[in-house]
N, C-alpha and C positions, 0 to 999 in steps of 0.2 A: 565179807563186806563190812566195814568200819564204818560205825554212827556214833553222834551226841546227841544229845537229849538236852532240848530247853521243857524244861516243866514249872510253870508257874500257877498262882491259886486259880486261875482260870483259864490255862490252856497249855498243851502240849505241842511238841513238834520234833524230828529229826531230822539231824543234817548229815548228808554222804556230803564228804569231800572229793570222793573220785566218783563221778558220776560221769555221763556219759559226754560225747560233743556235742556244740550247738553250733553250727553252721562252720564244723573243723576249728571250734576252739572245746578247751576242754570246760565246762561247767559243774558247777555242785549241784547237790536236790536237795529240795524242802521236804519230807514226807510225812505220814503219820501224825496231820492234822489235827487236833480239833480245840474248839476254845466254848466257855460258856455265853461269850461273850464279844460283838466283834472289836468292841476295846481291847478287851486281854488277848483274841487275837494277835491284833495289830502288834500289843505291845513284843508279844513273845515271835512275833517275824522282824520286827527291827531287830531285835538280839541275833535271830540267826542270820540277817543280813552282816550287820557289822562282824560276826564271826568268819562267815567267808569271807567277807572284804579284808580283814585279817590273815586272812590264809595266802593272800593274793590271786585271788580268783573275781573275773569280773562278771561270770554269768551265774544265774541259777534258774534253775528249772522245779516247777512243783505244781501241783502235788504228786512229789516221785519218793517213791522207799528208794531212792538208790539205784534203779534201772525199769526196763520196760518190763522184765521179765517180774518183778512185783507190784506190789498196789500202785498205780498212777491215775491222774485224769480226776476232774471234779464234774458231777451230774450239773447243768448250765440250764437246762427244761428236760419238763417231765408231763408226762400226762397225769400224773397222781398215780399210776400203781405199782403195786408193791412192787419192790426189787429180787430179783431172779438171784439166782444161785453165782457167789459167786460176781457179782453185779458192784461198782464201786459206789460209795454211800457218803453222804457227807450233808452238813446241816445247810440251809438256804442260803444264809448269810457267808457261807466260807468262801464263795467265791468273790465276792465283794469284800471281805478281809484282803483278797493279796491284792486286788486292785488298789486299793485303799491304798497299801505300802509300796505301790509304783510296777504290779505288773501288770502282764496283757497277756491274751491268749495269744499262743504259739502255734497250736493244733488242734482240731475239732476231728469229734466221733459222732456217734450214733449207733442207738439199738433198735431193732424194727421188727416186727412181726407181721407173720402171714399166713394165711390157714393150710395147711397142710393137703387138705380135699383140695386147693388150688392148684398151689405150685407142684402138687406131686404129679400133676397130670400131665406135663410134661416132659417132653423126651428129645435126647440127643442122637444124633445121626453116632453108628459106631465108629471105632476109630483100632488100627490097629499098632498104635504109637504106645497105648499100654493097655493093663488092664485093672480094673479096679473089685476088690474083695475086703468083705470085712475082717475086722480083727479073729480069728477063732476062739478068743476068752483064756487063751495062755500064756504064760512069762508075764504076766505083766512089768517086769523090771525091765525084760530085752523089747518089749513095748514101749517102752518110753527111753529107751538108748537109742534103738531109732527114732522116734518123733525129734529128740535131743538132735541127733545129726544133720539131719534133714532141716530144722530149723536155723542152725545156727548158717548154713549154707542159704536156706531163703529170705533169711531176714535179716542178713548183712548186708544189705546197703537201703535199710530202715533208718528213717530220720531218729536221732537219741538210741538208735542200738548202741549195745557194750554188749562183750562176748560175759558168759558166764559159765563156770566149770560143768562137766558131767555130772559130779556129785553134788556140788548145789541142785543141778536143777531136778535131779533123781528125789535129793530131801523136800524140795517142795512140791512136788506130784507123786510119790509112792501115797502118803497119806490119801489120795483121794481115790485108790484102786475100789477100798469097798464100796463108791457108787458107782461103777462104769459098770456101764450098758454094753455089750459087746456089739451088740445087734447097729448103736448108732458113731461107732468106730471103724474106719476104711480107711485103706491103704493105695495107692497106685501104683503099678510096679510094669517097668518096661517088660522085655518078651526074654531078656536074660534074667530077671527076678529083681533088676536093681529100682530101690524106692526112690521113686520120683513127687509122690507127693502122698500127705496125711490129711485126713480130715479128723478132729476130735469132738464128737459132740455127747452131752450130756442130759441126764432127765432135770426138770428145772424142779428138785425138790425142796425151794423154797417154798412152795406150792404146799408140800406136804409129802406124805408117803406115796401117794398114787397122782402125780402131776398129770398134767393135759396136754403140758407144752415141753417141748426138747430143745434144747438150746445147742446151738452150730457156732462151737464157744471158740475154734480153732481151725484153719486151715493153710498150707500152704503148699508150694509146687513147684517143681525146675522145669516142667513141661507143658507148653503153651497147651491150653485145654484141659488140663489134668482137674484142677479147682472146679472148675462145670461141672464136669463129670464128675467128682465125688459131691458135690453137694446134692446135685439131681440124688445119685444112691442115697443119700440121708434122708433126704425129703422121704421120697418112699420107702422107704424102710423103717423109719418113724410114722409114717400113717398106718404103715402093717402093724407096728406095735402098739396101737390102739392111741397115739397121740393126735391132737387135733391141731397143736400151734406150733409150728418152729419159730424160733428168737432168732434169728439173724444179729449177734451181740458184737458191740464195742467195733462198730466196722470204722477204720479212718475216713473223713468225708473223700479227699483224693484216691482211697485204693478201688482196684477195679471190682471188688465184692462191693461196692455202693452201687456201682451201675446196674450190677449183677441182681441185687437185693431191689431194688427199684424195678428192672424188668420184670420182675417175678410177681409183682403183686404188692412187694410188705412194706407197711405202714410205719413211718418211725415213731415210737412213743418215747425216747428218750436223746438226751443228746449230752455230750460230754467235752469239757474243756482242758486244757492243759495246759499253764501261762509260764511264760516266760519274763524275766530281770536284769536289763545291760547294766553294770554297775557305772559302766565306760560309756554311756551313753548319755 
């Protein structure tokens, strides 16, 4: 993936020129933010503007590295606490920076929590469409060759998806094998053993070494019901393993894990922006 770098005395940023589409046109991204200041902001976003405009591209999209599959999305509210593992980070004023140089939100998120003694008390009717088993803590590389496949099948026809190689996406998740949990990793797999959906979730050790809360940082599914059922197995399998919070993180307000995260109980304490720029407009 090819970047430039605008760095100036008081602010950085990167521009992808192949970034993903916005509404089936292709667009750049702005990523890897940050300014001391929201002047030198500003100043270092007109540069990357007139640099796509240059390129002849009339859309951009930010704060993206380049795709969905890395850093995107600015915190918009907060409840004031600390950020989770993993969790996107950025200074008050940076979302008022691209406003500033003419954009708007495109897409909202939210992160929510819910006590675990809650939501883990409930339970699904069985189903014999699949079955759902944690990881057993081996291969983690052929762990994450399946999550890999599995994903790029349920999350192409996500708004701003781009496909991205096996080996990219191997290099930027093998490094985080030595925190997985195996206990809060599960699989669903029809009754011939084919993977129908993953769930990934993690301990929140921004916390520290002995966290409270688990974080339900990924899921997806090709089988109506699958997503239920592996979150339900997190929930309690994180209560068994002495956790008291699950984070429900970075859910899109439109996907059906919002409705899902709301029936359950959890509270949103964070919420996330992600703005868009017609040059053409």
């Amino acid at each position: 993936m090819t970047k430039e770098s605008i760095r100036t005395d008081g602010a950085k940023l990167s521009i992808h020129l192949q970034g993903p589409e916005w509404d089936g046109a292709p667009a750049a991204t702005i990523g890897d933010f940050s300014c001391k200041t929201p002047e030198a902001g500003l100043q270092a976003l007109h540069q990357a503007i007139e640099r796509i405009r240059s390129a002849g591209i009339d859309r951009i999209i930010g704060p993206m590295s380049g795709d969905t599959w890395h850093s995107y999305r600015f915190v918009s509210e907060s409840d004031g606490s600390a950020p989770f593992l993993m969790e996107p980070a950025n200074k008050p004023h940076d979302p008022d920076v691209f406003k500033a140089a003419g954009f708007a939100p495109i897409s909202s998120y939210f992160s929510a929590r819910v006590p675990l003694a809650q939501t883990a008390r409930s339970s699904l009717t069985a189903t014999d469409a699949f079955t759902v088993e944690p990881w057993d803590g081996t291969n983690p590389e052929g762990l994450f060759r399946q999550v890999y496949h599995l994903s790029i099948k349920a999350f192409a026809r996500n708004a701003f998806y781009k496909p991205i190689s096996e080996r990219d996406f191997l290099a930027m998740y093998m490094p985080v094998v030595p925190m997985l949990k195996r206990e809060l990793i599960f699989f669903a797999r029809r009754l011939d053993g084919s993977l129908v959906g993953f769930l990934f979730g993690i301990p929140n050790y921004a916390e520290g070494p002995k966290p409270k809360a688990a974080i339900l940082k990924t899921y997806a599914s090709l089988e109506r019901g699958a997503g239920r059922h592996l979150a339900s197995h997190f929930h309690k399998s994180a209560l068994e393993q002495g956790f008291d919070t699950a984070i429900h993180a970075l859910i899109h307000d439109d996907n059906q894990s919002a409705e899902r995260s709301g029936v359950e109980g959890a509270n949103v304490f964070r919420r996330y922006a992600l703005f868009g720029l017609r040059l053409d407009a």
